[in-house]
Rosetta silent file (secondary structure, phi, psi, omega in degrees, C-alpha in Angstrom):
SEQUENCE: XXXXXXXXXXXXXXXXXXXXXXXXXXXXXXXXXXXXXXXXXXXXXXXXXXXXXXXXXXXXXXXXXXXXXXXXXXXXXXXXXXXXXXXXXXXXXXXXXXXXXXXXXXXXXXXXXXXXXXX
SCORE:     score description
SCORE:     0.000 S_00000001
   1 L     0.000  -39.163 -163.566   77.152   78.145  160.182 S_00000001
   2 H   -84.420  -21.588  171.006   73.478   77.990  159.282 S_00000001
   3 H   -61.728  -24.989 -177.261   74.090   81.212  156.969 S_00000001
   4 H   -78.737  -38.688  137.832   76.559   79.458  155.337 S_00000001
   5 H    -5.207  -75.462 -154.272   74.207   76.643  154.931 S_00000001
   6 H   -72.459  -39.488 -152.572   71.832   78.626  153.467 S_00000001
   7 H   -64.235  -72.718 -157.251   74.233   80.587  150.823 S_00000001
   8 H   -54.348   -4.277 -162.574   75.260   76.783  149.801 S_00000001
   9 H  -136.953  -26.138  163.909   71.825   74.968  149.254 S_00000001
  10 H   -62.341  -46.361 -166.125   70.452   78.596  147.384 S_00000001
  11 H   -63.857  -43.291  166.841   73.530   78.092  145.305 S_00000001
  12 H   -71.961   -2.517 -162.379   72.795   74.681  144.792 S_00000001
  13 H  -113.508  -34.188  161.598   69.145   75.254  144.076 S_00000001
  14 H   -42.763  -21.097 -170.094   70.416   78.052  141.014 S_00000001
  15 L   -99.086  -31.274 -178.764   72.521   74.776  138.901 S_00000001
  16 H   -79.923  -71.076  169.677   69.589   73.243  139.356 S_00000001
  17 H   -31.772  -35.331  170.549   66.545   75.008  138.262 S_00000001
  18 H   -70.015  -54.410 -175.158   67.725   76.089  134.923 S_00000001
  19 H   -54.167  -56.907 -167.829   68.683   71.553  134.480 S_00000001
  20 H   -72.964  -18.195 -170.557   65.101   70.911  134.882 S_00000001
  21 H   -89.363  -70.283  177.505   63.711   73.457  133.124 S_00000001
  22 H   -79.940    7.889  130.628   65.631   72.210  129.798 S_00000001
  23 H    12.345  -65.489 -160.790   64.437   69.045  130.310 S_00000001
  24 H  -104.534   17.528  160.083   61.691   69.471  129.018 S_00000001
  25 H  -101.920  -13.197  157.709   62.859   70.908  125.604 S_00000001
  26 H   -48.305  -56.293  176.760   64.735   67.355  124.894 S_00000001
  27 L    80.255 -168.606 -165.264   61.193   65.703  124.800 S_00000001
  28 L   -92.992  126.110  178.895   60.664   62.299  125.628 S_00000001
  29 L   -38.854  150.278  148.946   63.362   59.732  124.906 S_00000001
  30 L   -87.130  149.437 -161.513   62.805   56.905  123.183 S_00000001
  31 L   -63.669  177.857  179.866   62.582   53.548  125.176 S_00000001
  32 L   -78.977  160.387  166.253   66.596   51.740  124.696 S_00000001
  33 L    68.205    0.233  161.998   66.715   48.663  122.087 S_00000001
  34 L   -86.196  139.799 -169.518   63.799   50.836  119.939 S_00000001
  35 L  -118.820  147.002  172.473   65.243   51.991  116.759 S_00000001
  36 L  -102.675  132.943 -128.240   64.767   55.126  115.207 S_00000001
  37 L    81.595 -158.576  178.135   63.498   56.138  111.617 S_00000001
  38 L  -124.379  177.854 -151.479   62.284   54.030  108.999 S_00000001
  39 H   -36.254  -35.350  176.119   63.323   50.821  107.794 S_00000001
  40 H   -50.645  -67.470  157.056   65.856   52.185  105.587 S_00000001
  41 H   -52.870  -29.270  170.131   67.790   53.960  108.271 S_00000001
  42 H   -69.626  -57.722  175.390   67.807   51.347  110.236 S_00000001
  43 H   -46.826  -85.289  158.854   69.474   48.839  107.511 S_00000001
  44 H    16.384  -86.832 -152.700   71.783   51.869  107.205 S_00000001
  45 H   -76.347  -32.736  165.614   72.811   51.626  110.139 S_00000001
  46 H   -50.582  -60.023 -174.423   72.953   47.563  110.778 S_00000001
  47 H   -45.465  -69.014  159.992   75.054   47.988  107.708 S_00000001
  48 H   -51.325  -29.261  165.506   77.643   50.450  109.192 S_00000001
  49 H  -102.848   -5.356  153.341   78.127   48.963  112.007 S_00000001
  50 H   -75.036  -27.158  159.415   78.784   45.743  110.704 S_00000001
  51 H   -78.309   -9.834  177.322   81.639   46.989  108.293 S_00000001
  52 H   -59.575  -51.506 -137.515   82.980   49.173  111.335 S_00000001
  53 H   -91.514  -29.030  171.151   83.227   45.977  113.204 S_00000001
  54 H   -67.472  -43.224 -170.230   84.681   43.670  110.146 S_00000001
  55 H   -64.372  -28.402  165.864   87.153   47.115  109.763 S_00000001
  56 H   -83.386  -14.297  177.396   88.724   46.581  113.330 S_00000001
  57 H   -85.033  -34.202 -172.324   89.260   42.730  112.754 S_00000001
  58 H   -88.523    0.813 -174.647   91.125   43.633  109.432 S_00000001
  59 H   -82.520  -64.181 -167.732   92.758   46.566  111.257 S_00000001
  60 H  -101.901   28.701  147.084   94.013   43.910  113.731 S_00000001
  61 L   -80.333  -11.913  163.598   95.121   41.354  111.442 S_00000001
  62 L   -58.656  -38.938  156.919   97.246   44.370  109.942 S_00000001
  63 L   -42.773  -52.707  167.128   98.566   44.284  113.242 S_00000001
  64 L   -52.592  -64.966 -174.468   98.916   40.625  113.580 S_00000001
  65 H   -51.495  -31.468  179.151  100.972   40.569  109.881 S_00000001
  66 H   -76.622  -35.070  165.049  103.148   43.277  111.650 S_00000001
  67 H   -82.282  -21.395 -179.063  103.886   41.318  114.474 S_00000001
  68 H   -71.612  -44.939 -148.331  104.813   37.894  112.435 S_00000001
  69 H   -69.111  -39.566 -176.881  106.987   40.354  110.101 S_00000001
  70 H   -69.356  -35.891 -144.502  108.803   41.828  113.525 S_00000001
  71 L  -114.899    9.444 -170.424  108.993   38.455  114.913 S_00000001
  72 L   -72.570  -38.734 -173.016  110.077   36.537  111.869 S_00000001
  73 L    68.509   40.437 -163.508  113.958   36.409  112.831 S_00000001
  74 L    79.218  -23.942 -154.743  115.115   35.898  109.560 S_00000001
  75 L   -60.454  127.655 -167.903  112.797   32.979  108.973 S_00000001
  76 H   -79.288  -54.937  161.158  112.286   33.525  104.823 S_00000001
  77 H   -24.599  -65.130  148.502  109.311   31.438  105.284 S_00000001
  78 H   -38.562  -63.621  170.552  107.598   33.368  108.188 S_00000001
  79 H   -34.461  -49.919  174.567  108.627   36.549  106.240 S_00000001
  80 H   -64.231  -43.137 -173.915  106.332   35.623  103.148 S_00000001
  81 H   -60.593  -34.437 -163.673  103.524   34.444  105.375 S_00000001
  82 H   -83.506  -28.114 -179.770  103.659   38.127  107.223 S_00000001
  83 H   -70.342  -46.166 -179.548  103.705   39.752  103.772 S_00000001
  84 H   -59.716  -57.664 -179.111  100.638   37.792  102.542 S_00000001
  85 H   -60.734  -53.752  166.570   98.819   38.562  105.555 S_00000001
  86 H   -76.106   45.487 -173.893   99.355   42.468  105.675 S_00000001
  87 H  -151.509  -38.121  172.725   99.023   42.774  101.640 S_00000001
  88 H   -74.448  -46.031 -178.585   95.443   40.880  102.491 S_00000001
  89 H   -48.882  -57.816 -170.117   94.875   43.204  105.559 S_00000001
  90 H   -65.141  -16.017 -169.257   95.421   46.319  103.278 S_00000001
  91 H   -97.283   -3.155 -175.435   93.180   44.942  100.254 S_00000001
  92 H   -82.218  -56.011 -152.925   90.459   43.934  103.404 S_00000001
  93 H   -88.085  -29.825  161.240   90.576   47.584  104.464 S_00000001
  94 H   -69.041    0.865 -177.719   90.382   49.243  101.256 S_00000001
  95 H  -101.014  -58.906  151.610   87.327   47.060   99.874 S_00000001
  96 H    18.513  -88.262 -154.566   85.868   47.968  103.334 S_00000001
  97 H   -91.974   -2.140  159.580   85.848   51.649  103.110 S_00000001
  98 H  -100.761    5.090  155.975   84.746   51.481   99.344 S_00000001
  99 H   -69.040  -51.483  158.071   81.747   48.972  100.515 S_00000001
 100 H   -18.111  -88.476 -164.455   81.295   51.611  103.144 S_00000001
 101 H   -57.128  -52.010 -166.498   81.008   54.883  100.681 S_00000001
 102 H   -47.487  -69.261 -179.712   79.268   52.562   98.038 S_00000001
 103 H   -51.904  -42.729  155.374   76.466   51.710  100.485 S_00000001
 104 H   -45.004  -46.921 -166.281   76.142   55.029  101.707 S_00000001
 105 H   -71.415  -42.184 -167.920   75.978   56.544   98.573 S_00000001
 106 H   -76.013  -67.998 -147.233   73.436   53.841   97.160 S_00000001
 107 H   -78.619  -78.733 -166.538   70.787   53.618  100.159 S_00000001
 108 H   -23.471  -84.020 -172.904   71.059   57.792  100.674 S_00000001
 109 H   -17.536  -80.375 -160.893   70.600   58.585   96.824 S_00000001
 110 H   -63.302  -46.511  175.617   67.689   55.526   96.447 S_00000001
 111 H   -52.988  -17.063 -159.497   66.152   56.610  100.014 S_00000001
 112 L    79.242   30.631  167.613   65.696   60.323   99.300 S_00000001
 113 L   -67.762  -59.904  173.632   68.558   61.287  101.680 S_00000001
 114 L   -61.042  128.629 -176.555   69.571   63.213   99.169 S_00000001
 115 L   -79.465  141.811 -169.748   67.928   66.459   97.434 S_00000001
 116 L   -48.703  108.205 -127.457   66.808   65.788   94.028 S_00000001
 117 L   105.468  -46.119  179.987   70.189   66.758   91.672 S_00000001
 118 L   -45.439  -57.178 -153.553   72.392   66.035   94.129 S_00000001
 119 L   -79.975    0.000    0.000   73.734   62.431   92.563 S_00000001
């Protein structure tokens, strides 16, 4: 029993030694709710995740328009309303993803994300 012990807590002390050891090539975190880069990246990044988060509300009003359309019953009325709304949803999410690329393109380019040529 105690040999087996022993096999099991060397074996357990091998997964381990190697985790601590890289450790310390990771270096030291930064503390949470600190943001990293400069101001620029940061905006960046405010920026992106507020069109992500606008991009899932028009995602599920695409959703929405799809359920009024399934759910219409004939209604002509209903029908038009479900058309308007998923004909807005798709013109939401393409102005979206070309504020997306737009922003991207402009804040890289003007930041110096980009090597000199590039744009």
């Amino acid at each position: 029993m105690i040999k087996y012990l022993t096999r099991f807590s060397l074996a357990g002390l091998l997964w381990v030694v190697p985790l601590v050891a890289f450790a310390q090539l990771l270096g030291t975190p930064t503390p949470p709710g600190t943001a990293q880069g400069n101001l620029g990246d940061v905006i960046l990044r405010i920026i992106n995740y507020v069109l992500a988060i606008v991009g899932v509300i028009a995602l599920a009003v695409l959703v929405y328009g799809g359920f009024m359309y399934i759910t219409s019953a004939g209604n002509e009325d209903q029908i038009e309303s479900a058309k308007r709304i998923i004909i807005n949803a798709i013109i939401g999410i393409v102005v979206i993803g070309v504020a997306a690329a737009l922003v991207n393109f402009v804040v890289r380019g003007v930041g110096g994300g980009v090597p000199a040529g590039a744009i």
